[in-house]
C-alpha positions in Angstrom: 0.0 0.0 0.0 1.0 3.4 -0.5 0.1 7.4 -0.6 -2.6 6.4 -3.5 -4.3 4.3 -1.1 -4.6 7.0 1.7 -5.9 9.3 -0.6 -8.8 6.7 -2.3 -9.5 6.2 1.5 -10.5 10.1 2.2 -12.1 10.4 -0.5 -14.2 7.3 0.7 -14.7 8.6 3.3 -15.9 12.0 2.5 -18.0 10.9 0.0 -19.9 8.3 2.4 -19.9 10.8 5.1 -17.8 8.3 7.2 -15.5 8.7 9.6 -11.9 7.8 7.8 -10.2 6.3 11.4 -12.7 3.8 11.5 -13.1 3.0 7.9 -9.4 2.4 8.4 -10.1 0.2 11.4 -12.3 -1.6 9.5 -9.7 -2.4 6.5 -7.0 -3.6 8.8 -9.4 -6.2 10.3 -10.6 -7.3 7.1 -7.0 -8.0 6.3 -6.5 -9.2 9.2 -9.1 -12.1 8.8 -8.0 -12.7 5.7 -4.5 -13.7 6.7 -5.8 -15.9 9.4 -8.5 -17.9 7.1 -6.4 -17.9 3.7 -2.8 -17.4 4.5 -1.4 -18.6 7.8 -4.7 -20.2 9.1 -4.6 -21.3 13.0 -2.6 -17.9 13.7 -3.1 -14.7 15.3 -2.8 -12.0 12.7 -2.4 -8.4 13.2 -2.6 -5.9 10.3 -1.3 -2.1 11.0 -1.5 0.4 8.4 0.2 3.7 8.8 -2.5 6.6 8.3 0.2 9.3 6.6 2.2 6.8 4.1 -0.4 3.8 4.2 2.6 1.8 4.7 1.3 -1.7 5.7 2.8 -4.1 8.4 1.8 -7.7 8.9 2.9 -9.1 12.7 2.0 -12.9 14.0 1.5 -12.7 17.7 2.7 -15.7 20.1 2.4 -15.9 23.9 5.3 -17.0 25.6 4.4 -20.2 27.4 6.5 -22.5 30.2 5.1 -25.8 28.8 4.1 -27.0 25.4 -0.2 -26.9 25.1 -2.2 -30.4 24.7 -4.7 -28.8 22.3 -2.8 -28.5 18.9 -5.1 -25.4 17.4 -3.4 -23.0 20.7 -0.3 -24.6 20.2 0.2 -22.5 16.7 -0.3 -19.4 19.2 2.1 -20.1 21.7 6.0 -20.0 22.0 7.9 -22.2 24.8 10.3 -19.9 26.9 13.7 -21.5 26.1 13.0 -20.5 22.1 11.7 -16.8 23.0 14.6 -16.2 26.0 17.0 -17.0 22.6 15.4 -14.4 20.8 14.7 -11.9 23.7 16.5 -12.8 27.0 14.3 -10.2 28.9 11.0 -12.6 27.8 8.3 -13.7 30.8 6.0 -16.1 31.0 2.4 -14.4 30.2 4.2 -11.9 27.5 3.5 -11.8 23.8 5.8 -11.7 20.8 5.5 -10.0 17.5 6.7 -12.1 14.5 6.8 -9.8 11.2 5.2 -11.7 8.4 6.1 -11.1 4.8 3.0 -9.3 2.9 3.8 -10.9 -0.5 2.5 -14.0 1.3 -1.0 -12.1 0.8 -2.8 -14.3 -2.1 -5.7 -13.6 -4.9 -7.9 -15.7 -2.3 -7.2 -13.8 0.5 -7.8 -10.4 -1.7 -11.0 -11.4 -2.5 -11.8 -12.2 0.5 -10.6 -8.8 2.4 -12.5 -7.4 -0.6 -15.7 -8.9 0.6 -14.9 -8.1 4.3 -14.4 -4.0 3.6 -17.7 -4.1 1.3 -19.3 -5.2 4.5 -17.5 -3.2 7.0 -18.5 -0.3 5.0 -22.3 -1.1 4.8 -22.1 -1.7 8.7 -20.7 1.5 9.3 -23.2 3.0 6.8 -26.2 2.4 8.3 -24.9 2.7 11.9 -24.6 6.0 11.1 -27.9 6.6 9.8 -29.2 4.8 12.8 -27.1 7.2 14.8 -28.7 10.3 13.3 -32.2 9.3 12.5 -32.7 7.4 16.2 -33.8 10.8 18.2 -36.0 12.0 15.4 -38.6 9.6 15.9 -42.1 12.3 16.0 -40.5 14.7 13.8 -41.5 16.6 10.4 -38.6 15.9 7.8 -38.7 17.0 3.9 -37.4 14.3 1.7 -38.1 13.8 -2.1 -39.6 10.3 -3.6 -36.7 8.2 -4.9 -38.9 5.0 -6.3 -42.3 3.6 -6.0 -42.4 -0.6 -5.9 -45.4 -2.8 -7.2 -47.2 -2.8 -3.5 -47.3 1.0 -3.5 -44.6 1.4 -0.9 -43.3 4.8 -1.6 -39.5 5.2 -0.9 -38.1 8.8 0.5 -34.6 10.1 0.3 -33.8 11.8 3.6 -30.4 12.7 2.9 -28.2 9.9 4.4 -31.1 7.5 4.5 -34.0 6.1 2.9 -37.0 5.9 4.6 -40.6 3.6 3.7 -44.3 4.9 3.5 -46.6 1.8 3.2 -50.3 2.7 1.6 -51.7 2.5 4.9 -49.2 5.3 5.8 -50.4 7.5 2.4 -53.3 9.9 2.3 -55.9 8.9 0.3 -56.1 9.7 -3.4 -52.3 11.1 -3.2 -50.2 10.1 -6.4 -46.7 9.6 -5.2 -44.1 11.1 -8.1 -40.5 9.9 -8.8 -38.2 13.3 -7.6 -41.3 15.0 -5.8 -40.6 17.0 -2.8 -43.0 15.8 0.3 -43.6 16.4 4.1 -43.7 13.7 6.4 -44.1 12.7 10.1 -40.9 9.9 11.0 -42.8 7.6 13.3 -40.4 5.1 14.2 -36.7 4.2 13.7 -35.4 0.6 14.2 -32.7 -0.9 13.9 -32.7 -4.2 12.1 -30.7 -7.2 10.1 -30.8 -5.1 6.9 -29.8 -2.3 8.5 -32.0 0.8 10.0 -35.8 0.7 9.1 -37.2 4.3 9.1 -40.9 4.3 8.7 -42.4 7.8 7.7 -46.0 8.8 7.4 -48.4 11.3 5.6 -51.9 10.2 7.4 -50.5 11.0 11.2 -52.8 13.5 13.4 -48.9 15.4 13.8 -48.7 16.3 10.7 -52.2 18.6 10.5 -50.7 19.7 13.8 -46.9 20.9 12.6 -48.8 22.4 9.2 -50.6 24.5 11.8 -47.9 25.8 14.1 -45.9 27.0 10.8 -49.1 29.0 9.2 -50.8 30.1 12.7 -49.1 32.3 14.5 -51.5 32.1 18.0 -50.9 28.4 17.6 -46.8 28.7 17.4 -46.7 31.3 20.2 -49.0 29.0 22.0 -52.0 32.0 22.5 -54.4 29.1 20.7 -53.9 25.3 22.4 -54.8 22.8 20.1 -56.3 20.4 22.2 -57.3 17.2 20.4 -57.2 16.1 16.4 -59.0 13.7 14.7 -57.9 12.6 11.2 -59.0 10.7 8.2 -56.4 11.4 5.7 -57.5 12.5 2.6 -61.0 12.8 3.4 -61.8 15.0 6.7 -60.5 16.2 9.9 -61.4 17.8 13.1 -59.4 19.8 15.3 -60.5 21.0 19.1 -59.1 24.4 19.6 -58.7 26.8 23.0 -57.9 30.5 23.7 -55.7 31.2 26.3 -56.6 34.7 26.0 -60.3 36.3 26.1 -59.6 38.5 23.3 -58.4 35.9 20.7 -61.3 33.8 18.9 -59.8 30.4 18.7 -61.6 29.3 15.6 -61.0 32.4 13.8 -57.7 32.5 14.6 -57.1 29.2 13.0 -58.9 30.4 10.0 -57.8 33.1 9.2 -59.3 36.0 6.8 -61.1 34.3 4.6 -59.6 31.2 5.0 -56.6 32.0 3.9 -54.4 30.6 7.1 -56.7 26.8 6.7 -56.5 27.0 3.0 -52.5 26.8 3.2 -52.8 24.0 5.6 -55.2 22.0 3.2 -52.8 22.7 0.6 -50.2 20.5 2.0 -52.9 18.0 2.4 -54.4 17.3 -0.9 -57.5 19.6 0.1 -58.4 17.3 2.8 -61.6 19.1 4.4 -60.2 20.6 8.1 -63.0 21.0 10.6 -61.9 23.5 13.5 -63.9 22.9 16.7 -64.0 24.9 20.5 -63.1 22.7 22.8 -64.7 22.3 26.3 -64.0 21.0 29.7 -67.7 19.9 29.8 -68.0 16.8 28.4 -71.4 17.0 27.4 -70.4 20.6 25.5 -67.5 19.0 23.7 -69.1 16.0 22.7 -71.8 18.6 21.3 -69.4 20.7 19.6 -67.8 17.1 18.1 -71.2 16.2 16.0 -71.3 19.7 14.6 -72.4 21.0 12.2 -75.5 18.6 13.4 -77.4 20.0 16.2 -78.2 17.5 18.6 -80.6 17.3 22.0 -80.1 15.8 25.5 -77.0 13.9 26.2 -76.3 11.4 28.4 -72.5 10.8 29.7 -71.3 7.5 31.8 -67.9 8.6 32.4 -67.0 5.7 34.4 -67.4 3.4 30.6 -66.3 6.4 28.9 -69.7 6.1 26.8 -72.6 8.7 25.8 -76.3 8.6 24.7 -77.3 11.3 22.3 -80.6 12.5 21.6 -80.7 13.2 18.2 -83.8 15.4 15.9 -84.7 13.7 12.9 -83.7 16.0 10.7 -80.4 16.5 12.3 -79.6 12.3 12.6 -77.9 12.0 8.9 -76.4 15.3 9.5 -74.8 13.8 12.4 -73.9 10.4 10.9 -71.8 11.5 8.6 -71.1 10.3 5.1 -70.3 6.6 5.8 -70.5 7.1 9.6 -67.8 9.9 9.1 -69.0 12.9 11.3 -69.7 10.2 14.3 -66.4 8.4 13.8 -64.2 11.6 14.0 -66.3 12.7 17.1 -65.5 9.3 19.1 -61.7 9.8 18.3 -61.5 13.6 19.1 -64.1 13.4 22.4 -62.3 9.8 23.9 -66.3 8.7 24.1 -68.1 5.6 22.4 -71.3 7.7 21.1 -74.8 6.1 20.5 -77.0 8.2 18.3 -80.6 7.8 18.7 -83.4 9.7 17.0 -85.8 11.6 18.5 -89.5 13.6 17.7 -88.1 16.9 18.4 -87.2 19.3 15.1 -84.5 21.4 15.1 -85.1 23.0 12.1 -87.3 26.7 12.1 -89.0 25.9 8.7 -90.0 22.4 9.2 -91.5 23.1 12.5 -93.4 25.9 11.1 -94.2 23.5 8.4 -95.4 20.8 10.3 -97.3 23.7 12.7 -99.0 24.6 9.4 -100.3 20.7 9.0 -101.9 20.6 11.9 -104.2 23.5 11.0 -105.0 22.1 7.8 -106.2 18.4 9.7 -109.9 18.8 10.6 -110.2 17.0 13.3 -107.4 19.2 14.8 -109.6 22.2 13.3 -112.5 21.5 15.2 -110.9 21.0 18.4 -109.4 24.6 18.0 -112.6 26.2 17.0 -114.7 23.8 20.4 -111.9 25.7 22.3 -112.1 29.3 20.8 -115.8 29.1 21.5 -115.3 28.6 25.0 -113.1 30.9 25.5 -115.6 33.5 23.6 -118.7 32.6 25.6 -117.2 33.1 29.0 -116.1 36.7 28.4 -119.7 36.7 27.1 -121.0 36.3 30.1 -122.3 32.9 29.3 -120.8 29.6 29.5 -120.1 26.6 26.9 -123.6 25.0 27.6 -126.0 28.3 27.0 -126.8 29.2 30.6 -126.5 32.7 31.6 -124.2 33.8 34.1 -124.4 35.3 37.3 -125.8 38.7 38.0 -123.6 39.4 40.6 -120.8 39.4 38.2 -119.1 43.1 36.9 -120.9 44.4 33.7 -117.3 45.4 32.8 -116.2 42.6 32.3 -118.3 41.8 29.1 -116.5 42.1 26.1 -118.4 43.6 23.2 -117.3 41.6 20.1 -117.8 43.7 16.9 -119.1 41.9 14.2 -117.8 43.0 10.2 -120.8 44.1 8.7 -121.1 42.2 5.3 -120.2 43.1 2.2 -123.2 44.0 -0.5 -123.6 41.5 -3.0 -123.4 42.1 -6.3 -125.6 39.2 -7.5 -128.9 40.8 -9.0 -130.9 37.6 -7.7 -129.2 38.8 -3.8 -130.4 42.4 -4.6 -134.3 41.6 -5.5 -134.6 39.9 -2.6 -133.0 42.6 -0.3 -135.6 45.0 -1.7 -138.4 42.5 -1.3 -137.4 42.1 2.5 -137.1 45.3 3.5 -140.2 46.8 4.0 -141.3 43.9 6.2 -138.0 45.0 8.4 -139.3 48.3 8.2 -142.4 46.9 9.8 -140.8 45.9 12.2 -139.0 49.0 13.3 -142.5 50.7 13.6 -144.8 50.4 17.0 -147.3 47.7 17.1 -150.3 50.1 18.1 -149.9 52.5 15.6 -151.8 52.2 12.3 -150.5 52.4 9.0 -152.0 53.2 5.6 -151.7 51.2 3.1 -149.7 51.6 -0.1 
């Protein structure tokens, strides 16, 4: 070896962002193996290599022994005092000796196999490394671009020094994955395995809505809105339980910004996934009511011992509340902590359809006539007498008769109506004059 090799070493080493010691480290122990497999097998090898000149030496290492081993494979090891007090009369028992070893004794065989030894050293202290730096950002937001897509849909992310796996379940919905594109994702585990370090990374995790909002919020980065609880079907809908710490910041508005611009930039990064913003409350009953919005639901029930509730739900409000596919109900049980049983009731919600079923009831008859039994009851005792035709008391205040005026009716305009008007009304005229008074006749 020479100056050549140093410098291909470096280079290595820069290149694999390695540390050059022990990639050295690692190529004297590959030689070193070498030696003792291929070239001088049964002995104790030991390979330096100066780091400067890349100078190579090649020692055998004995240990200086009083009697001669029974066991043939350490007796290869070992040197009997008499020869080594020959070679060094200051020799112990218990002390090793360094034998140089000629490095043209280095075969093809044992090339190749050194070969294979660095190619693994190197992959080991690859991907310890990455272990190394990847192990403490477990729950973190990293950037990394798509380097390959396989035949299950695992999509594959360059991190820099690693690679890191998104499995579908991992994806949101509906996302298309491109060779070179630049994503966001949440690292949600890092382990360590045969293969090397397994980095699994995620798009569909509650923490990234959560990180999206910190960067384009400020009251949520300063920590003047608390985001409290998220719920999250990737690709389709989320909900997010907000808080003021302050009483004059609106939580939800905060979040939304003016006119949506601060939740449009978050659903950006999200495929246009539908963001539902929430107030949270201490109350249960309150936050599970605020969960089901926009569906306005009745009486609630909470066991909080089985962590369940019993919600009373108008008719009109009960698909509202279900959700598309059970949607709005299953994001409320994983926001709210609460196994939720809707159940319908008679009660509408809704102004119009309770004016429109108030409106029905007039129209049924039989609901007619017991409103007009009851309006004539009510007339005939300010009347001053009751339901049954009897007169009232005389002892009772005149005041408190009510005159009711009755609209005089309109002229007809039928000529049949009119001739017999003018036949009638001298006989009412008659009428009008006193009996004992005589009248001529016409």
């Amino acid at each position: 070896m020479n100056k050549e090799f140093i410098d291909a070493l470096n280079m290595m080493a820069a290149e694999r962002n390695l540390d050059k010691e022990q990639l050295l480290l690692s190529f004297e122990e590959a030689l070193e193996h070498a030696f003792e497999r291929n070239v001088m097998p049964g002995r104790r090898i030991e390979v330096e290599i100066d780091p400067d000149s890349g100078e190579m030496e090649v020692l055998e290492i004995r240990k200086v022994v009083a009697e001669v081993n029974e066991e043939e494979e350490e007796r290869e090891k070992e040197i009997l005092l008499e020869e080594a007090l020959a070679l060094d009369p200051e020799v112990e028992v218990g002390m090793e000796m360094e034998f140089p070893v000629d490095p043209e004794k280095f075969t093809r065989i044992a090339v190749q196999t050194s070969k294979q030894m660095i190619t693994q050293k190197i992959r080991e202290a690859e991907r310890a490394l990455v272990y190394d730096e990847y192990k403490d950002r477990a729950g973190e937001i990293i950037t990394g671009v798509v380097s390959r897509v396989d035949n299950k849909r695992n999509v594959f992310v360059d991190l820099g020094r690693g690679e890191a796996i998104m499995p579908p379940r991992e994806q949101i919905q509906g996302e298309r994955y491109m060779v070179g594109m630049r994503i966001k994702v949440y690292v949600v585990n890092v382990e360590l395995g045969t293969r090397g370090p397994s980095i699994l990374v995620s798009r569909a995790a509650g923490e990234l809505l959560t990180y999206l909002m910190r960067q384009e919020i400020p009251e949520v980065a300063d920590g003047t809105v608390e985001l409290k609880a998220v719920a999250r079907e990737a690709g389709a809908r989320s909900k997010v339980a907000v808080t003021s710490t302050s009483p004059n910041v609106d939580p939800i508005g905060a979040c939304i910004g003016h006119r949506g611009s601060r939740i449009q930039a978050v659903t950006s990064e999200l495929q246009r996934e539908r963001v539902d913003i929430i107030t949270w409350d201490p109350n249960p009953r309150e936050f599970i009511r605020n969960a089901l919005s926009p569906a306005k639901v009745g009486t609630i029930e909470i066991d909080q011992d089985a962590m369940e509730a019993r919600v009373l739900v108008p008719n009109d409000q009960l698909s509202l509340a279900i959700g598309k596919g059970g949607q709005n109900v299953r994001l409320a049980v994983k926001l709210t902590g609460y196994k939720i049983d809707l159940e319908a009731s008679e009660t509408t919600s809704d102004l119009d359809a309770a004016m429109q079923a108030a409106a029905t009831r007039m129209d049924d008859p039989f609901a007619a006539g017991e409103a007009g039994s009851s309006r004539a009851a009510f007339d005939a005792l300010f009347a001053g007498e009751t339901q049954d035709g009897s007169e009232a008391e005389p002892g009772e205040d005149a005041e408190a008769v009510t005159e009711v005026d009755v609209p005089e009716e309109t002229p007809s305009t039928d000529p049949a109506s009119q001739v017999a008007e003018d036949v009638a009304a001298p006989e009412e005229a008659n009428d009008d004059v006193d009996s004992d008074e005589e009248v001529e006749p016409v």
